[in-house]
C-alpha positions in Angstrom: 0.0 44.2 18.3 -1.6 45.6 21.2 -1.1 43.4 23.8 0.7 40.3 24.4 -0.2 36.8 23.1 -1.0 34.5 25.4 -1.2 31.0 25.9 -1.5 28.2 28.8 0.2 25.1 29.1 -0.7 22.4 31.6 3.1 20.5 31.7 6.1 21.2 31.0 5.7 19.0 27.7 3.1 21.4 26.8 5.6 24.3 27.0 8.5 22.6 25.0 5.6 22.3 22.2 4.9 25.7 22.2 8.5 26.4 21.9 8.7 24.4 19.3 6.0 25.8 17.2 7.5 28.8 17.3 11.2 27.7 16.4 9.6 26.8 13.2 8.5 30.6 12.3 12.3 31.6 13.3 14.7 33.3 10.3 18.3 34.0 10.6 19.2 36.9 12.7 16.4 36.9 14.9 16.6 37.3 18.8 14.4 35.5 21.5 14.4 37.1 25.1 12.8 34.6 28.3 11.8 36.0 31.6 10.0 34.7 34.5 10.9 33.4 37.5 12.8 30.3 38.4 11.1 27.5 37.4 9.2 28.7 35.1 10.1 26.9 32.3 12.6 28.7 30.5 15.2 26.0 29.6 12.0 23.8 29.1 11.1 26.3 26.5 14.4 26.4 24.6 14.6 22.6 24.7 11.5 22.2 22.4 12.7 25.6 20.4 15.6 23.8 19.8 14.2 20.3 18.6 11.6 22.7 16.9 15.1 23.8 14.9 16.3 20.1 14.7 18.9 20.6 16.8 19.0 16.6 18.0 21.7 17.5 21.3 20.5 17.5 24.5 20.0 21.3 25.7 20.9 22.3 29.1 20.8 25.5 30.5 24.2 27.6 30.3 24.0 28.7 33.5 27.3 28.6 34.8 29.0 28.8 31.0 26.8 31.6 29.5 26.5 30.4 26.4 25.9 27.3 24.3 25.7 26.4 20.8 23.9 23.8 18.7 23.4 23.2 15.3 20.0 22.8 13.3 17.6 24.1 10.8 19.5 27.4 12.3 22.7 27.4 14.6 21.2 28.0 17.5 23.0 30.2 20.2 21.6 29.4 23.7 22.3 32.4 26.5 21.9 32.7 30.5 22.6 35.9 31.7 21.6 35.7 34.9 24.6 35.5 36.8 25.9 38.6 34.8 27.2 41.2 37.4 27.4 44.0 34.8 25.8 45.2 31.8 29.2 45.6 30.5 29.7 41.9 31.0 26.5 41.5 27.9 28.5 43.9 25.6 31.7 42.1 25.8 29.8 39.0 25.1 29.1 40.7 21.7 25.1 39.6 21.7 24.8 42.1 18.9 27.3 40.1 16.6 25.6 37.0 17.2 22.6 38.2 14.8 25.0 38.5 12.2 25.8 34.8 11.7 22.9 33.4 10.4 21.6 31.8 13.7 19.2 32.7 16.2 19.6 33.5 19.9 17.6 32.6 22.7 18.7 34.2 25.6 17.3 33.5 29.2 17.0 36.4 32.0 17.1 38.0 29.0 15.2 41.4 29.9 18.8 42.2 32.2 20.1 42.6 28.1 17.7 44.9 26.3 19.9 47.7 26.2 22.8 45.7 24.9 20.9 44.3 21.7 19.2 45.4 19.1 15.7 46.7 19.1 14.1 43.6 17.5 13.3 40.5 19.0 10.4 38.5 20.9 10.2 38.0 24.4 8.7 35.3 25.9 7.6 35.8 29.5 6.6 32.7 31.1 4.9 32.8 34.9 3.2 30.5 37.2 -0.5 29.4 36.4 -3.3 28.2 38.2 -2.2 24.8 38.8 1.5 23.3 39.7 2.0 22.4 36.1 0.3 25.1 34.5 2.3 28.2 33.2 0.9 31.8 31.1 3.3 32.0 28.2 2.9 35.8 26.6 4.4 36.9 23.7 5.6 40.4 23.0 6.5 41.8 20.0 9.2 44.6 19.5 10.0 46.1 16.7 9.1 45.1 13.1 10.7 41.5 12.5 8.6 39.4 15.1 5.5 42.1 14.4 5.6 41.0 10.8 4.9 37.1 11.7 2.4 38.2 14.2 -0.6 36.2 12.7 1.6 33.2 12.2 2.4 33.4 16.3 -1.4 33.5 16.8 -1.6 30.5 14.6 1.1 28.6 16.4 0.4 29.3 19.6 -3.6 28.3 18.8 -3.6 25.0 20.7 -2.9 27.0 24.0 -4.9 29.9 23.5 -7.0 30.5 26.2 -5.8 27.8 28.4 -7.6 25.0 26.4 
């Protein structure tokens, strides 16, 4: 891929479907980063990954616990790292051994962890549109497990390509 996918949603509804739609292209092992500012949807995101997994809990963020789990189509393991002090405070969370269960991991702030994962995963990077409701999802493939599934992220994302 040579640049990011991008979409536009015009409410926060919007977002949680395009969450969604691409919790249904998720396998076992893989790794999901958000970034973007507060408020930019980020927990909005992972609620509709997660009912996109048929997880049928209510998802908060895990701001103040670091971690949640739920259980669906894949256990889902739910991150915040923002109020990590230290990278030393991701390894001990052992984010790399969370791959190895069978679930997936979504993890929010989650560009603070890049060094402390593996090189794999799909970050979503959600920012501010035009409007108060609008936000610019991109997607941004690294390495080869996301890249492989890139036409199917073009073909889930479709209803918010190009900010129709």
């Amino acid at each position: 891929m040579t640049g990011p996918l991008v979409a536009v949603t015009r409410a926060v509804d919007d977002t949680k479907a395009v969450g969604a739609a691409l919790a249904a292209l998720a396998q076992a092992g893989d790794i999901v980063l958000l970034s973007g500012d507060l408020g930019t949807g980020k927990t909005a995101f992972t609620q509709g990954f997660a009912a996109g997994l048929g997880v049928t809990e209510q998802v908060v963020s895990p701001t103040f616990t670091l971690a949640r789990d739920y259980d669906g189509r894949l256990r889902l393991h739910h991150l915040d790292v923002y109020r990590l002090d230290h990278l030393q405070e991701a390894i001990d969370l052992g984010l790399a051994e969370l791959t190895d269960d069978g679930g997936v991991t979504v993890i929010e702030w989650g560009e603070v962890v890049i060094p402390t994962i593996p090189p794999d995963y799909l970050e979503v990077r959600l920012s501010y549109g035009e409007a108060d409701d609008d936000r610019v999802v991109e997607l941004v493939t690294v390495g080869v497990r996301w890249q492989a599934r890139v036409r199917s992220l073009e073909a889930a994302i479709g209803p918010w390509r190009g900010g129709t």
